[in-house]
N, C-alpha and C positions, 0 to 999 in steps of 0.2 A: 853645514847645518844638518844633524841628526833630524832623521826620522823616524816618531815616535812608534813602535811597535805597537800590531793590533792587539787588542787584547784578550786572555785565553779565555777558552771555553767553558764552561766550569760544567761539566757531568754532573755534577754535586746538583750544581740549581735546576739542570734538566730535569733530574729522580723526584725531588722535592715537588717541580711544578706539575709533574704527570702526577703524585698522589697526590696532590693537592687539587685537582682538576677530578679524579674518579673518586674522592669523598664529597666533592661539593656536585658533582652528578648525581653521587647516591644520593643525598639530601634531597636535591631536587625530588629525585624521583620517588622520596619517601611524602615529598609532600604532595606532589602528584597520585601516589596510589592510596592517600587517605581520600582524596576525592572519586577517583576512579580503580580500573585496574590496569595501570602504564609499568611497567618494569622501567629499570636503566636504560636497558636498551631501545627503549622507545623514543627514550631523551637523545642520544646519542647518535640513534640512526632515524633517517626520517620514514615513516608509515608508507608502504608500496600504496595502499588505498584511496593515499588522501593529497589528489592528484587533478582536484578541479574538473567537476560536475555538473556545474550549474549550466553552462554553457552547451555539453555536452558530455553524455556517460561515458569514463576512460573506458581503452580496451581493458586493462585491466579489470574493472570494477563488472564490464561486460562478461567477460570470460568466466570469471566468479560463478555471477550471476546463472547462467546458462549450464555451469556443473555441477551447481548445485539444484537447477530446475531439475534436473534428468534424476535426479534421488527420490523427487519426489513428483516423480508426472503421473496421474492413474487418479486423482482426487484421494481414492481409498488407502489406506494402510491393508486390507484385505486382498489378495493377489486374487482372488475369485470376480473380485469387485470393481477391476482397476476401470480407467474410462481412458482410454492411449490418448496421447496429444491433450489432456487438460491439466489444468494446473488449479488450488485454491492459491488466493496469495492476499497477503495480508503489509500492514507499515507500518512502522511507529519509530518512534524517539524514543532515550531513554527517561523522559520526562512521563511519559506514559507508560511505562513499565508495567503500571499495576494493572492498566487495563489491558496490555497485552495480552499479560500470564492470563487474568480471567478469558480473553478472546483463545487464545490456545488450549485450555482448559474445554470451554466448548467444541472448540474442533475436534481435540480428543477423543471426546466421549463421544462425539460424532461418529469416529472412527475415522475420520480426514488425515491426511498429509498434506501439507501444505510449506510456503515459500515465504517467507518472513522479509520484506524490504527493511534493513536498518539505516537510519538516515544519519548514526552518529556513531562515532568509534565505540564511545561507551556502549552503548546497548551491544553492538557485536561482538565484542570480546563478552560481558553479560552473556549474552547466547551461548556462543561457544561456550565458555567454561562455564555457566550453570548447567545448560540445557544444552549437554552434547549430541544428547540424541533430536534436536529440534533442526529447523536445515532454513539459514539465513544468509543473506547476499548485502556486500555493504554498499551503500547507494550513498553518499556525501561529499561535500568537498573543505577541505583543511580553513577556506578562507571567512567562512559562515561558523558563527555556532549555532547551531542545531539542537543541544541535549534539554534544551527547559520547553516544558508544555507552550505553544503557541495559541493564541484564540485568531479566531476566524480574520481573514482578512488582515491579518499584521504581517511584516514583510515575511519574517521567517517561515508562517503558515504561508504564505503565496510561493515560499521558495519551495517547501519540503510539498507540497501540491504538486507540484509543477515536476519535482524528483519523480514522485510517481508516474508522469504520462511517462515520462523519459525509461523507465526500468520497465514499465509494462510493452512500451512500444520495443524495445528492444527485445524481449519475448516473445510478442507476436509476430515481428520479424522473423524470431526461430520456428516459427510454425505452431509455436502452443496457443491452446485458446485460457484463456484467465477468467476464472473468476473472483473478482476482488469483492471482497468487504472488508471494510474499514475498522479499524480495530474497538470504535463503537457503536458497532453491529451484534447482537445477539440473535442468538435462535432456538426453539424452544425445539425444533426439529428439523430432521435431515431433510433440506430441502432440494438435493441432489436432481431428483426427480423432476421436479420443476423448471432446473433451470437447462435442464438434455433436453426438453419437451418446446425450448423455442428453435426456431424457423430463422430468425433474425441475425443478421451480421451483428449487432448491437442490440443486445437487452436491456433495459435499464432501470433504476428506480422511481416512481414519481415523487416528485415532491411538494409535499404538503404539509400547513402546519397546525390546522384543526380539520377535524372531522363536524360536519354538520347535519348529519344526518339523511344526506345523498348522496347517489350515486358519484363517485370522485370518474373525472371524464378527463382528457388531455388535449390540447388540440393540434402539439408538435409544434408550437411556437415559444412555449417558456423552456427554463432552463431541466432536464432530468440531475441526479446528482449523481454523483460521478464517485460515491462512496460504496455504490451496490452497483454493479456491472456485470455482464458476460459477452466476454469480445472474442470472434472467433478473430481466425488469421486469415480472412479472406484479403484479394489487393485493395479493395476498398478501404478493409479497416486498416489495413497496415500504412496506409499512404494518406487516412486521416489523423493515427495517433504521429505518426513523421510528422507531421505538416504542425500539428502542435507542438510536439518536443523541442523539435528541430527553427521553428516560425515564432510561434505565439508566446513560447517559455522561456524565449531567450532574455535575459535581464536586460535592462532593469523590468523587477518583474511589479506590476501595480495593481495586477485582477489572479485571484485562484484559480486554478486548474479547472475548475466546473467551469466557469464565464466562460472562461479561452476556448475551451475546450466545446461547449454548447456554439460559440458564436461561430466556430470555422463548421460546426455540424448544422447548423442553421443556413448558413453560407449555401452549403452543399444540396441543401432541402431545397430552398428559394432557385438554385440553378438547375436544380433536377438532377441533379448528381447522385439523392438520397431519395428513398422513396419509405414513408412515414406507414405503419400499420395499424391504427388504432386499438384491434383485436388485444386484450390482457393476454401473457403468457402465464398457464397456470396451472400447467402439467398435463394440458389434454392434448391429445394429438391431431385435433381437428383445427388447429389455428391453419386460417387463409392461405397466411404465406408460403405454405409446404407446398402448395399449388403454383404458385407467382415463381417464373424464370428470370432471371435481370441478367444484364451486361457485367461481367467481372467487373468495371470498375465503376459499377454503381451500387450503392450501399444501403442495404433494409435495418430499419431501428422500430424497435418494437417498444412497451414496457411491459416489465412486470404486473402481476396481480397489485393493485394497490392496497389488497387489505391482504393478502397473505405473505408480502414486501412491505412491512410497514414502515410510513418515515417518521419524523418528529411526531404526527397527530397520536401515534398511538401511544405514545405517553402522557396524555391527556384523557384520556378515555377510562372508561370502569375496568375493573380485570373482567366480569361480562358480558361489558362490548367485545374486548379481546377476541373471547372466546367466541361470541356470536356471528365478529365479524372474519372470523377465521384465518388470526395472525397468525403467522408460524415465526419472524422476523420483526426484529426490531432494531430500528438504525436511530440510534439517540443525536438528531443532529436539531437544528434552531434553538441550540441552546448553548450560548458562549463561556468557553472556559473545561478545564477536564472536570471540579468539582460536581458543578450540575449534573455531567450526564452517569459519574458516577452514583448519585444521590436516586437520581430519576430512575437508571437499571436497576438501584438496589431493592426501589418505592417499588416496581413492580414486578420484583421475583426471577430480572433478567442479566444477574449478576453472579449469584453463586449456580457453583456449576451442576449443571441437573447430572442424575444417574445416565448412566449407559444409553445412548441409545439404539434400536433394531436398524439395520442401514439396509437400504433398500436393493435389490437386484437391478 
C-alpha cells in the first residue's frame, strides 16, 4: 500500500498572501486615518497605551504621565514666575476638542503651562501632532470608547470622571500639588494669586445654580464640585484621592467622580478625620486656617470665593452682576450636553480668547 506524499509548499502562495495581507492592512488603515490619525502600524502592532485603566492607571500610562508633569511644573511659562511642586491640569476627549483649544488658548494668554489628561488615543496623537509644543498624558483604556462628547451622568461621563481622580491621585502621589479646571472653565483673569493664598489641603468650588440675591454660605454637608479644585499632596489628601481611585472608582461605575468622591470626604468630616473651614479663600492672607495645626493624617477643606469662583449661577446673571459681584471664573456646569455650555460662554464673552494678560508675582 503506497503512501501518499505530503504535499509541496508553494513559495509562490506564501509571496501572494503576505501582499495580500499588507494591501488589505493598508486599506484598513486608510479607512482608519479618514476617521482619525492611525498609520498601518497601529493596525498591525497593538498601542503600548491602551492597556486598561479603568480599574487601575498602567505603569505605563503613569510613567508618561509624571515626565511629562516635570516639563511643565512652576504653573508659569515665565522662569521668574514659576511656583516648584504645582501643576495646572486640565481633561478632555477628543469630542471636546473645540473646547479644549478655547481652555488652552486661555491658559496661554494667561501665560500658564499646564498638563492636559487625554482620555482617548484620538485627542493624543491630536496633541502631539498639532500642538507639539502643548504637554499631554494618555489616560484611557482600549476596552471603552471614549472619543464622543458624554453628558452628565452616562456611563462613559462616570467612567472618564473617575479617569480623572485616578491620573490626579497619581500626581499627588508624586508630590505635586494640582490645580485642575475642567476644560469648561473660563477666566477672565489670572487667578494664580488666589489660589497660593489658601491654607487648605482641599480648596474647592461651591456649587450653585442661581444666585438670589444673598449671601451664598456652605454648610460642608452638600456636594463641592470637583471641576475646580486645589489639592495639595499632603497624607491626607493623598490617602483620600487613593481611597477613591483605588475604592469608589472601581467598576462597574453608577455615580461621577464628584458623588464618590464628596461621600468618602463627607465620610471623613462626620468621623473627624477632616476638619471643614467655612472662611472663603480669596487671596487674602488672613484666612484662620494659617493659624489651625492638624495631625498629618487629618484633612482641611476649605472653599473658594463663590463669586470670584463662579459656578453655573453665573451664567444666569447680568454681565453687571458679573462685574459687581466680582467674577473672575466661570465653570459652565448645570447644563447638559457640550452645545449649551458652548453657547452660554460664547452669550457671555467667556469663550473667545481675551488679550495678554499681566501675570502676577
Amino acid at each position: 500500500m503506497s503512501i501518499p506524499c505530503p504535499a509541496r509548499f508553494s513559495t509562490r502562495r506564501l509571496r501572494w498572501a503576505i501582499v495580500a495581507f499588507i494591501i488589505l492592512m493598508q486599506l484598513v488603515a486608510v479607512i482608519f486615518s479618514s476617521i482619525g490619525q492611525v498609520s498601518w502600524l497601529d493596525i498591525l502592532m497593538p498601542d503600548p497605551f491602551r492597556d486598561g485603566v479603568i480599574a487601575n492607571m498602567s505603569r505605563r500610562s503613569s510613567q508618561i504621565c509624571l515626565a511629562q508633569a516635570r516639563k511643565v511644573e512652576g504653573v508659569y511659562v515665565d522662569p521668574r514666575l514659576r511656583q516648584p511642586g504645582n501643576l495646572v491640569v486640565t481633561a478632555a476627549n477628543h469630542g471636546y476638542l473645540d473646547m479644549l483649544d478655547s481652555w488652552m488658548c486661555f491658559a496661554d494668554r494667561t501665560g500658564w503651562q499646564y498638563l492636559v489628561l487625554a482620555f482617548d488615543l484620538k485627542l493624543y496623537r491630536h496633541i502631539t501632532h498639532a500642538h507639539p509644543n502643548k504637554t499631554s498624558c494618555p489616560v484611557f483604556d482600549s476596552k471603552v470608547e471614549l472619543s464622543r462628547p458624554s453628558n452628565f451622568q452616562s456611563s462613559v461621563f462616570n467612567i472618564v470622571s473617575c479617569l480623572k481622580i485616578k491620573a490626579v491621585a497619581n500626581l499627588l502621589h508624586h508630590g505635586y500639588s494640582v490645580l485642575f479646571l475642567d476644560v469648561d472653565v473660563r477666566w477672565k483673569q489670572d487667578i494664580w494669586k488666589i489660589v497660593r493664598s489658601s491654607p487648605c489641603d482641599y480648596t474647592f468650588q461651591i456649587n450653585r445654580h442661581e444666585y438670589q440675591g444673598v449671601p451664598f454660605t456652605y454648610s460642608g454637608s452638600d456636594e463641592g464640585n470637583t471641576g475646580v479644585y486645589y489639592a495639595k499632596p499632603t497624607r491626607a489628601v493623598r490617602d483620600l484621592f487613593q481611597q477613591v481611585a483605588n475604592g469608589s472608582c472601581l467598576s462597574p461605575l453608577e455615580l461621577d467622580d464628584q458623588t464618590l468622591f464628596w461621600n468618602e470626604l463627607r465620610s471623613r468630616f462626620l468621623s473627624q478625620r477632616a476638619v471643614f473651614f467655612h472662611e472663603a479663600v480669596n487671596g487674602s492672607s488672613a484666612h484662620p486656617a494659617w493659624q489651625t495645626k492638624l495631625p498629618a493624617d487629618k484633612l482641611s477643606f476649605c472653599p473658594f470665593d463663590p463669586y470670584q469662583i463662579a459656578s453655573g449661577w453665573a451664567l444666569r446673571v447680568t454681565d453687571e452682576a458679573r462685574e459687581a459681584l466680582g467674577v473672575l471664573l466661570v465653570h459652565a456646569n448645570y447644563l447638559v450636553g457640550k452645545r449649551p455650555k458652548v453657547e452660554n460662554l460664547q452669550r457671555i464673552g467667556y469663550w473667545d480668547c481675551p488679550p495678554a494678560q499681566k501675570q502676577h508675582e
